[in-house]
Steps between C-alpha positions, in 0.01 A plus 500: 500500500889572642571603107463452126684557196724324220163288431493371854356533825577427838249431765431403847271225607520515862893404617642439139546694195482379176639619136254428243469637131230758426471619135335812634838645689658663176693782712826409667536394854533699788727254731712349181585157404729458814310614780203269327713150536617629829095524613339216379416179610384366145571615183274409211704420126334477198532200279668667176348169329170595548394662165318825506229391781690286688719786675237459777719120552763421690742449808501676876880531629451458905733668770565266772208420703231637298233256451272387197210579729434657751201751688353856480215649703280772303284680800245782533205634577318264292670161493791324660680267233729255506671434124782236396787651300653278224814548259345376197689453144288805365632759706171489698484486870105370617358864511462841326569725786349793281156363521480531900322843356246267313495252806358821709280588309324153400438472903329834550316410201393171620384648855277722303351271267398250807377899752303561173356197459426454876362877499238415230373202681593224279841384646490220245480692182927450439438168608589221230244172509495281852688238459725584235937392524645744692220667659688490836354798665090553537391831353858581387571765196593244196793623340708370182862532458655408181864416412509524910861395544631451849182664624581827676180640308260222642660500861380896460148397389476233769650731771190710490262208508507350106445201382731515238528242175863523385620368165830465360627222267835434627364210810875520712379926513167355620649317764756801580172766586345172694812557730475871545155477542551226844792706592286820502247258674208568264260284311203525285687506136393251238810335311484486132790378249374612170546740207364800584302595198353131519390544821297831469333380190361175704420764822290702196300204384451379878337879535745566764572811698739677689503811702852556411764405263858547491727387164828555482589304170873461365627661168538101364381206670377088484233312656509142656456326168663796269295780467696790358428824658561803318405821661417726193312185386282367782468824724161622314361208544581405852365876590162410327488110690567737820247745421228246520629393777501784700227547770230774421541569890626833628877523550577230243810524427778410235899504535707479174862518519742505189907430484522443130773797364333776322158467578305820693243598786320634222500187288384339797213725557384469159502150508285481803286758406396320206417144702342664798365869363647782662482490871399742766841494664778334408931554542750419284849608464861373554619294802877563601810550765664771590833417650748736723679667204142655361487266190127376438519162344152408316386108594154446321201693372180465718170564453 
């Protein structure tokens, strides 16, 4: 994060920068309006036609040479990705760099689930059905990612040793995380174009399982054939399809991650809570930047 202010922020993503809105940035800028054309590469405009949700549309203006695409690495201890950057018409650029946090944490969790299981004798108890679509990897830890995106949350999972089922209704952002999962030369993820909340209901009435599950659902959203997705709405709901989907095993674990303006860590606790009981451990709390001039910008609640 190179700065923020004005109701913008501007970012690196390996050689380029990029100027983006961000509702969150209501301080001024550090750098000014000047030094901010001078920097970057792309500059994200809103669509003033857009009505009161569609300021998230509208047009990138490129410096010479910058591309619509191009290539980031995201290395550490734990995994070594490669992820596809995009200039899309909602301001969005193929990944969340906030949730690398979450992406961390879903791999140590993973290892643990599977030196758990393996430490109680029964490697196969996070082990969907043999035979089942997408069961790429024998005695993997099964884990469920919904509204998965471009799939830097699955690549995590399968980094560790997941098999990882990974939904999202939008099939050209399906085919997106198929690239950056051959480009970060993994496998064993199970490709599913469906509504989200359609999906875990069938998984409950198949009695399905999962040693972990990750959602990271949008404020608004459609399915394939229309769905509407409301997050106040459906979020209750999808926590109680997840709940009984949730493995009994030890180091189950569950990732929720909210964007929607206004909502809280504590809001998001009590709504877990309530579908899953109160856990032994759990984290919750806000994810965010801090760029060079001390300003904390706030990116998502996660719990």
């Amino acid at each position: 994060l190179v700065d923020c202010g004005g109701f913008e922020k501007l970012e690196r993503f390996g050689r380029y920068l990029v100027a983006r809105p961000e509702p969150q940035a209501v301080w001024d800028k550090s750098l000014g309006d000047k030094e901010w054309l001078r920097r970057a590469d792309a500059y994200f405009r809103r669509d003033p036609r857009g009505g009161d949700r569609g300021g998230e549309r509208g047009e990138w203006t490129l410096r010479d040479g910058m591309p619509q695409q191009w290539w980031i690495g995201y290395c550490s201890d734990a995994m070594d990705l490669k992820l596809r950057l995009g200039l899309t018409a909602f301001k969005h650029v193929g990944i969340f760099p906030e949730q690398a946090a979450n992406w961390e944490f879903i791999a140590g969790q993973v290892r643990r689930v599977a030196e758990t299981s393996a430490g109680n004798g029964n490697p196969g108890s996070a082990v969907a059905v043999a035979g089942r679509p997408g069961e790429n990897v024998s005695g993997a830890v099964q884990v469920l990612n919904l509204f998965a995106y471009t799939g830097g949350a699955p690549l995590a999972a399968g980094s560790a040793g997941a098999s990882v089922t990974h939904v999202d209704s939008v099939k050209p952002v399906v085919s997106w995380a198929r690239e950056n999962m051959e480009a970060s030369g993994l496998d064993g993820v199970r490709w599913i174009v469906d509504d989200a909340l359609k999906f875990a209901r069938r998984e409950v009435k198949r009695g399905r399982k999962y040693s972990g599950i990750i959602l990271d659902p949008p404020a608004y959203g459609r399915g394939p054939d229309g769905e509407k997705w409301i997050l106040e709405e459906n979020i209750c709901e999808m926590l109680a399809c997840c709940a009984q989907l949730l493995s009994p095993d030890a180091g189950a674990f569950v990732v929720l991650n909210l964007y929607s303006m206004g909502l809280s860590a504590m809001l998001a606790r009590t709504a877990v809570r309530q579908a899953f009981g109160t856990p032994a451990d759990e984290q919750y709390g806000e994810l965010y930047f801090e760029d060079p001039f001390s300003k904390q910008l706030p990116l998502g609640i996660y719990y």
